[in-house]
N, C-alpha and C positions, 0 to 999 in steps of 0.2 A: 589433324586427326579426323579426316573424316570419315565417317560411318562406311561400313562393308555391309548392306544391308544382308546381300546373299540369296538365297533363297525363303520368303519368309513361312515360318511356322503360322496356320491359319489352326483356328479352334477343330477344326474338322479335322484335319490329318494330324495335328495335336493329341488328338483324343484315339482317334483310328490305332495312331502306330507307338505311343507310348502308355496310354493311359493307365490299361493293366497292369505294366513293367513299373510304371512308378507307385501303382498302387501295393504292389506285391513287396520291391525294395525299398528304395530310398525314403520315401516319406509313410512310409507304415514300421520303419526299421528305428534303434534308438539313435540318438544324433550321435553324428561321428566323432570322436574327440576335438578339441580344440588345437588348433596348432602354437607347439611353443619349442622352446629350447632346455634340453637339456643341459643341468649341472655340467661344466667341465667341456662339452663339446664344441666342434668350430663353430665360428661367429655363422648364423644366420644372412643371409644376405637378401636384403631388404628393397625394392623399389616403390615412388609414390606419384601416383598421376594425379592431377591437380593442386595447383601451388595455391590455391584461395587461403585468406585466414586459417581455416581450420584446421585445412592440411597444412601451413608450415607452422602452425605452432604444436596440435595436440597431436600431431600423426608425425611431426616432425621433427622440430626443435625438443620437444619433451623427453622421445624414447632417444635424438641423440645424445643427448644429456645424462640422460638415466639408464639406459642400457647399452650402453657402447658397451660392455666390456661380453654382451653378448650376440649385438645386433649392430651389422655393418648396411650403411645406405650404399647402393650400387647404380639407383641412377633416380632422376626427376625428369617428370614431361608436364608438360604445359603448353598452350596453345600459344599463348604470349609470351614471347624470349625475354622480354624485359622481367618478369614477374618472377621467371626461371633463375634469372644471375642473381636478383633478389633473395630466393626463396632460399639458392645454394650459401648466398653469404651470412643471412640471421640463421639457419637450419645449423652452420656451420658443418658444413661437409666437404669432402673434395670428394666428388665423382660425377660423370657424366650424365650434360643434360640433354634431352630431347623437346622437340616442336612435335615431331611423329612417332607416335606410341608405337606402331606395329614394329618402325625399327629401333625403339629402346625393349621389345621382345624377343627381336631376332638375334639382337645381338652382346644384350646382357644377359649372363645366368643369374637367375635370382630361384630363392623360395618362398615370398612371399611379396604379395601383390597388395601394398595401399591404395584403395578406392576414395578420393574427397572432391570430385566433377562436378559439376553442377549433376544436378537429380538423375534427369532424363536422357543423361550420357552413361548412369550407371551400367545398364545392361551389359555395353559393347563393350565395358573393360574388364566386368567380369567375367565375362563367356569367354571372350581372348585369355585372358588370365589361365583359365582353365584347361581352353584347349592346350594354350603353353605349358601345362602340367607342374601350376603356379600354386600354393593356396593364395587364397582371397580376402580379403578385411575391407568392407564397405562401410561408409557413413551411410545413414538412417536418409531415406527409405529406399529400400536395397532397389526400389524402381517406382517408375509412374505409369504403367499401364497394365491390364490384365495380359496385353497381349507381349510385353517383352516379361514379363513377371513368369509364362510360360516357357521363354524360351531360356530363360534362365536355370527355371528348375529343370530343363528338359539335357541343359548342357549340366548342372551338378549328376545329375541320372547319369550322365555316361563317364563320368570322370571320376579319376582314385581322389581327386583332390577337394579340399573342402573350403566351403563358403562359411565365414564368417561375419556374424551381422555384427557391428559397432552399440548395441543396444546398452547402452552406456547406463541409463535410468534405472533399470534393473539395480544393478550393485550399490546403487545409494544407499545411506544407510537408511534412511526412513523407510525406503520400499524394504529393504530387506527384510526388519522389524514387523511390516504390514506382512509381509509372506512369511513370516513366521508364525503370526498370529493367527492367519486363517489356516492356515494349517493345523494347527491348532483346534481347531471346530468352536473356539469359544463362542462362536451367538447361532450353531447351528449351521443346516442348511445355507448358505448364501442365495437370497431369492432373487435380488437385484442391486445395482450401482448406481450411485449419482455421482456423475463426476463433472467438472466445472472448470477449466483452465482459464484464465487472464492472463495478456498478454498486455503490459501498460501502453502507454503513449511516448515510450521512449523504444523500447525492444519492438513490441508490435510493428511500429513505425518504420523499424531498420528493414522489415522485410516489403517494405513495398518500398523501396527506394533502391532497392536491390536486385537483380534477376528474380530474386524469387517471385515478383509479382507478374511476373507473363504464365500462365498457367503451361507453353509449350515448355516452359523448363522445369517449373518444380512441383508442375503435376497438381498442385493449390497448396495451401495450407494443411489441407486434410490429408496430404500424401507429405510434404517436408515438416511442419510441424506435429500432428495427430499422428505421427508413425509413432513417434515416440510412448505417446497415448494408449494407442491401442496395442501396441503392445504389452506395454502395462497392465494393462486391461486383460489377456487375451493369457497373460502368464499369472496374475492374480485368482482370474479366473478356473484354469487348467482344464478351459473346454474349448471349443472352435466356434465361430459366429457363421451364422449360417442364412440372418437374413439384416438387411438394412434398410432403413429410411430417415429421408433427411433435407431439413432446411437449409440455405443459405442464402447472402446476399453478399455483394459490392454495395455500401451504404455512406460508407466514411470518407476512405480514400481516394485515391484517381480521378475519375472523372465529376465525384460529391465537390468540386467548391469552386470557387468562382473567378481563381487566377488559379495561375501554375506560370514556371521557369523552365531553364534548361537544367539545369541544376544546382543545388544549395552555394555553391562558392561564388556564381557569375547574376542570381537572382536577384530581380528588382523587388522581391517587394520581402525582404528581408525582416524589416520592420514589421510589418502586417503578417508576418506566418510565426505560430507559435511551433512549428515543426523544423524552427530553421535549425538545421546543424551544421557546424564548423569540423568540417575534416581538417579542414590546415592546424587543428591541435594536436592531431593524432600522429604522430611523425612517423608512426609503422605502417597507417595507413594510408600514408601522404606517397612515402615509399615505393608500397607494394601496387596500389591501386592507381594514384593518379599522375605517377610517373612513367604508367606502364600505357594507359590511355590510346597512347597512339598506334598500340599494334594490332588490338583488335575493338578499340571502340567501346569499352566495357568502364561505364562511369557510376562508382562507389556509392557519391553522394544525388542519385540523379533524382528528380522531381518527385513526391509521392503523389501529388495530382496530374502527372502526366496519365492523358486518357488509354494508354496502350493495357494500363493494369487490367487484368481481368478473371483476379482471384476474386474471391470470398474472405470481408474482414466481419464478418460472424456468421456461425457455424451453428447449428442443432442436429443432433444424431441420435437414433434409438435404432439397437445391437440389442436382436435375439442370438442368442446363442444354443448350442446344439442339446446343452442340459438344461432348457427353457428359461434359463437366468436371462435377465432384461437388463439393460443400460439403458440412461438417459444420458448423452456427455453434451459438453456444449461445448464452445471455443470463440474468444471473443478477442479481437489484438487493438482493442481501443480503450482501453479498462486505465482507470485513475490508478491503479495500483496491478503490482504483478503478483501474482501467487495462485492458490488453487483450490479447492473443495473436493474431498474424497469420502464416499461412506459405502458401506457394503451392509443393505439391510437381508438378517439371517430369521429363521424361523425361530431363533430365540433372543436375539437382539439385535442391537448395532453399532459398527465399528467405523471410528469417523477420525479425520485428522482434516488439516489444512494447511496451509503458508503463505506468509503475505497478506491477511486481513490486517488492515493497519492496526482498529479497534483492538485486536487481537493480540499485540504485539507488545513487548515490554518496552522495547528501543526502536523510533521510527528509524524507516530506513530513506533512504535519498533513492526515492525510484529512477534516478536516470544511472543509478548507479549500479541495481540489482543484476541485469546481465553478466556486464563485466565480473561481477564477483562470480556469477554460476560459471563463468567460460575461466577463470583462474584456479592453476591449479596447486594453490599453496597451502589451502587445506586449513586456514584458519578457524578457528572455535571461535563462536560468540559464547561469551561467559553469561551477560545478560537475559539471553533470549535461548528456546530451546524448542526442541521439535517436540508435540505432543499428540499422542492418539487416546481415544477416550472408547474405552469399548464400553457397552451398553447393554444391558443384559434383564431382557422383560421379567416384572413381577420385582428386581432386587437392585441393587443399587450397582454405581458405576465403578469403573477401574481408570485410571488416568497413569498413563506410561508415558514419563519423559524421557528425552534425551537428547545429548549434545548437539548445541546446535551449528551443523555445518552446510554452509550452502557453498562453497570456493568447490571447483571442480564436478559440479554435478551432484552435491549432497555430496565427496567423496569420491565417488564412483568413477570416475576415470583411471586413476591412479590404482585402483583394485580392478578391473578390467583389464587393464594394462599388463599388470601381474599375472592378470588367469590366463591372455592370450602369449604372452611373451613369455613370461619366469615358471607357468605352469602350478603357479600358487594358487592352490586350489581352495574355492568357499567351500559351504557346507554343500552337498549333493544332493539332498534333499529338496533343496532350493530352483534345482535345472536354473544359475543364473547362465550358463552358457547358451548363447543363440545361434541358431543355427538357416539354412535356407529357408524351411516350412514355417519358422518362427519370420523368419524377413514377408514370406509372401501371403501371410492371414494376417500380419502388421497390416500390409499395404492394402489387399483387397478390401477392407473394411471401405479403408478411404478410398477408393476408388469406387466401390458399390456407394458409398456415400456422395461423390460427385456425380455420378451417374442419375442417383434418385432424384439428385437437387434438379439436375440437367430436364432429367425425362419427368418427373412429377411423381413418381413412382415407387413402390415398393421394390428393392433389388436385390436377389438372392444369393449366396455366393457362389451357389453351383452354377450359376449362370459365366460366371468368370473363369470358371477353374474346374480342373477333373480333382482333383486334391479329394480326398473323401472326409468328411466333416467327423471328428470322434466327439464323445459325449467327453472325456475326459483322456488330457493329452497323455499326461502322466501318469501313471499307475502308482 
């Protein structure tokens, strides 16, 4: 699968020969529906590039589970053949697989296009997608640069077909709840956010032992984690962010300590790392990853102090936005405990939730265990413990809104996303949870005006990334 780079789109002729067109159509126009399947009509026919985790369980094994009787797989690509005959025996499918995307395009029909590649591969299989006259379904973040993020939007601009963002956190129920509240106007204007994510010492961990810690693939933390974020943020909001600045460091991991291995299974010093983990428990990941090893050299469990990392494991960000509302967010993937801090201070109060404060908690949780539960999609209720937002309301006294508490599949939220894109089961409307390109590329420019500032020392604006024209408020 390698790249057809082509001709490239530079910000100059970018601007020159679309600018206007996309300012007049596509992202000044309402988003285009979501693609699903009709009641009663023929199967759908499905393809998915990238056999990683993600893709063969929640893009793969899930909808063939749960929607075969509307949604047929027609083919898998993968760079690694090995991970391919894997990915087709748990997925449980019979159809053909590919090494070479361009000929699992030429020569399977499909209508819909699963994106789950490593980050900075996004681009090339959306825009192919498109020009195939494909819809599109990408995992978060729809890309890692400003400059393939234009050539993205520049190819939905010319195409009947639609991109769809994966923005999965949206339909949680907790976010829900929160977007229904501010909506609401209960504390007034909204002036500013504080928001706070932790990442513990078990999840945090899994990302720098992983591709994601070479910044050439996942773009940093700020672009594969914080997509998620700022989107939140950015749809909570229902205004555009139009300037950023921003701290970071390398502190913790990689090159911070004073041995390192080849990787966790073949490590000497085993004893002495409290990060050591045992893949050989995982029998899906024994499988999919480290039987696959030898065809493109891609090792699951590899060093998190090898010095090649060269992300940021903590993050500080402050986000103006175009209706003068301010953000402070932070990101930190070295935290005793995972969860998060949310408040949105109003000109008449404040609205505040969280998750994962131990203190805070009725039932401790086993943090190495917290991932796994959010990446499950069974949907379990804790009876003990329960989601709560505390709206706060100057001069009078407070409101405390609970509710069930679900953390298996994203708060929920998979499994209802799943629905909106596929079955066409639609939320409330008022909510816009459907994502679309413009929602995928003011995700990502955040984090990328945020790497940039850490980069350069600098204040970074978005129009400096983008012709996109910045609204006060998206939604009407």
């Amino acid at each position: 699968m390698k790249k057809d780079k082509g001709t490239p789109i530079t910000r100059r002729n970018f601007l020159t020969t679309s600018g206007s067109a996309i300012a007049g159509t596509l992202l000044s126009s309402p988003a285009k529906s979501m693609f699903y399947i009709k009641s009663g009509s023929q199967k759908k026919r499905v393809a998915l590039v990238g056999t990683g985790i993600r893709g063969i369980t929640y893009f793969g094994k899930t909808i063939a589970d749960n929607y075969n009787d509307i949604v047929e797989f027609v083919g898998l690509c993968d760079i690694n053949p090995g991970r391919l005959q894997y990915a087709k025996e748990y997925i449980g499918v019979n159809c053909p697989v590919f090494t070479d995307f361009d000929e699992m395009m030429k020569t399977v029909p499909m209508d819909l296009l699963m994106v789950t590649t490593v980050d900075s591969t996004h681009d090339e299989f959306i825009i192919k997608g498109l020009d195939h006259g494909v819809d599109v379904v990408t995992e978060k973040p729809m890309t890692t640069d400003e400059i393939k993020c234009r050539n993205i939007v520049e190819a939905q601009r010319k195409s009947d077909n639609k991109i769809i963002m994966a923005f999965n956190y949206r339909y949680g129920q907790l976010f829900t709840e929160l977007k229904k509240i501010l909506n609401q106007n209960k504390v007034g204007r909204i002036t500013s956010v504080d928001f706070n994510w932790y990442l513990n010492v078990y999840h945090g961990a899994s990302y720098f032992r992983r591709w994601h810690g070479i910044r050439a693939k996942s773009g940093t933390l700020l672009l594969h984690k914080s997509a998620h974020h700022f989107d939140l943020l950015n749809w909570f909001i229902n205004s555009d962010p139009v300037e950023v600045h921003a701290y970071g460091e390398l502190e913790h991991y990689g090159k911070n300590n004073e041995f390192r291995g080849n990787n966790c299974r073949d490590c000497p010093h085993i004893e002495r790392c409290k990060f050591y983990w045992d893949m050989t428990k995982n029998e899906r990941y024994m499988k999919l990853y480290a039987a696959n090893e030898k065809y493109d050299g891609y090792i699951r469990d590899n060093c998190l102090w090898r010095e090649e990392i060269d992300i940021f494991d903590k993050m500080a960000v402050q986000i103006k936005y175009a209706n003068n509302l301010q953000v402070a967010y932070s990101l930190t993937a070295y935290s005793p405990f995972e969860g998060f801090r949310l408040a949105f201070n109003g000109m008449d109060g404040r609205i505040e939730t969280w998750e994962g404060i131990p203190w805070r908690e009725e039932e401790k949780e086993d943090q190495s265990q917290i991932y796994n539960k959010e990446m499950d999609q069974s949907h379990v209720e804790k009876t003990s413990n329960y989601h709560e937002i505390v709206v706060n309301r100057n001069f009078t006294d407070y409101e405390r809104i609970k509710l069930p508490y679900i953390r298996r599949g994203h708060w929920g939220a998979d499994k209802i996303m799943q629905d909106k894109i596929l079955r066409a089961i639609d939320t409330d409307k008022a909510l816009h949870h459907a994502a679309n390109v413009r929602d995928g590329a003011m995700a990502i420019l955040i984090g990328v005006a945020a790497r940039k500032s850490i980069d350069e020392g600098r204040v970074v604006k978005i129009s400096e990334l983008t012709d996109i024209q910045p609204r006060t408020k998206v939604h009407e």
